[in-house]
C-alpha positions as CSV (number, residue, x, y, z in Angstrom):
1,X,15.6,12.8,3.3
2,X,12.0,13.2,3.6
3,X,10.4,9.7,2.6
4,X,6.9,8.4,3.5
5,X,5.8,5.3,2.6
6,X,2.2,5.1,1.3
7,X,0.1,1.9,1.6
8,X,-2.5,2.2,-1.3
9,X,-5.4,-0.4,-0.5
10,X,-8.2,-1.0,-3.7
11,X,-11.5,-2.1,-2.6
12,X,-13.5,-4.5,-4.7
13,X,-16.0,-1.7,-5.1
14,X,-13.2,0.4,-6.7
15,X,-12.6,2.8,-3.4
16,X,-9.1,4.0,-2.7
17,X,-8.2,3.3,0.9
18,X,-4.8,5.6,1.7
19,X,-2.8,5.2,4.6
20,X,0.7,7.7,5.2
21,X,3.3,5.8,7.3
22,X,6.9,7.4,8.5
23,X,8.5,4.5,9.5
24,X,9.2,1.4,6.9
25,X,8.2,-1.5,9.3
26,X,4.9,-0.6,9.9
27,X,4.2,-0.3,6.3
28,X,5.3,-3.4,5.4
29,X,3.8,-4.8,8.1
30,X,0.3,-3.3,7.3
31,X,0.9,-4.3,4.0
32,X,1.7,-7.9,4.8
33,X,-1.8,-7.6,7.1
34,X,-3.5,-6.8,4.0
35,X,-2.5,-8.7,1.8
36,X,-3.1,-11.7,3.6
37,X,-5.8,-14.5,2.3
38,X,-8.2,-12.4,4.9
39,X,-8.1,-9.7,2.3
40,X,-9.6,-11.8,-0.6
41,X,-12.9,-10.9,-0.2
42,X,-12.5,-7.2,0.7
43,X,-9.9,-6.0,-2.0
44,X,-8.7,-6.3,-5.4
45,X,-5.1,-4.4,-5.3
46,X,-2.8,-3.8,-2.4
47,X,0.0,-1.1,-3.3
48,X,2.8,0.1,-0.6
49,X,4.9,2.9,-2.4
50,X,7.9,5.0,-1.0
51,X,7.1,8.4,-1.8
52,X,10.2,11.4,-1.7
53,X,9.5,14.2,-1.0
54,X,11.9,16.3,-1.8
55,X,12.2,14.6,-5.3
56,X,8.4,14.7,-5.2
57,X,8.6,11.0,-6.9
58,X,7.0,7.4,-5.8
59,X,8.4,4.4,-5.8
60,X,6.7,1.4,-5.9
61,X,7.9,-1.6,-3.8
62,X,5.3,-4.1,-3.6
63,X,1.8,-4.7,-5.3
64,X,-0.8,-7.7,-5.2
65,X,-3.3,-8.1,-6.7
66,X,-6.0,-9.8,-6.4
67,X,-7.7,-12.3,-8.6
68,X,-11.4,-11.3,-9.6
């Protein structure tokens, strides 16, 4: 199976911030980075997705965001 996990970070300014990951644990853990209080000020949505390749579908596993 060909999965990547994608970590999809929203700026405030409305910029799309992609990062590609192969392995699961660093995703999350970027994700968990991000979506820390830290992140307040910089973002307004924080998305990690598993995307299949071969299926050529996402799946979204976690989203926060962020109040305005």
């Amino acid at each position: 199976m060909n999965i990547t996990y994608i970590l999809r970070i929203t700026h405030r300014d409305g910029t799309h911030l992609p990062r590609d990951y192969r392995e699961a644990q660093r995703a999350w853990a970027e994700f968990r980075t991000a979506a820390s209080p830290s992140g307040f000020d910089l973002y307004a949505r924080v998305e990690l997705i598993e995307f299949n390749a071969e299926e050529q579908q996402e799946y979204p596993l976690a989203e926060l965001t962020f109040p305005i």
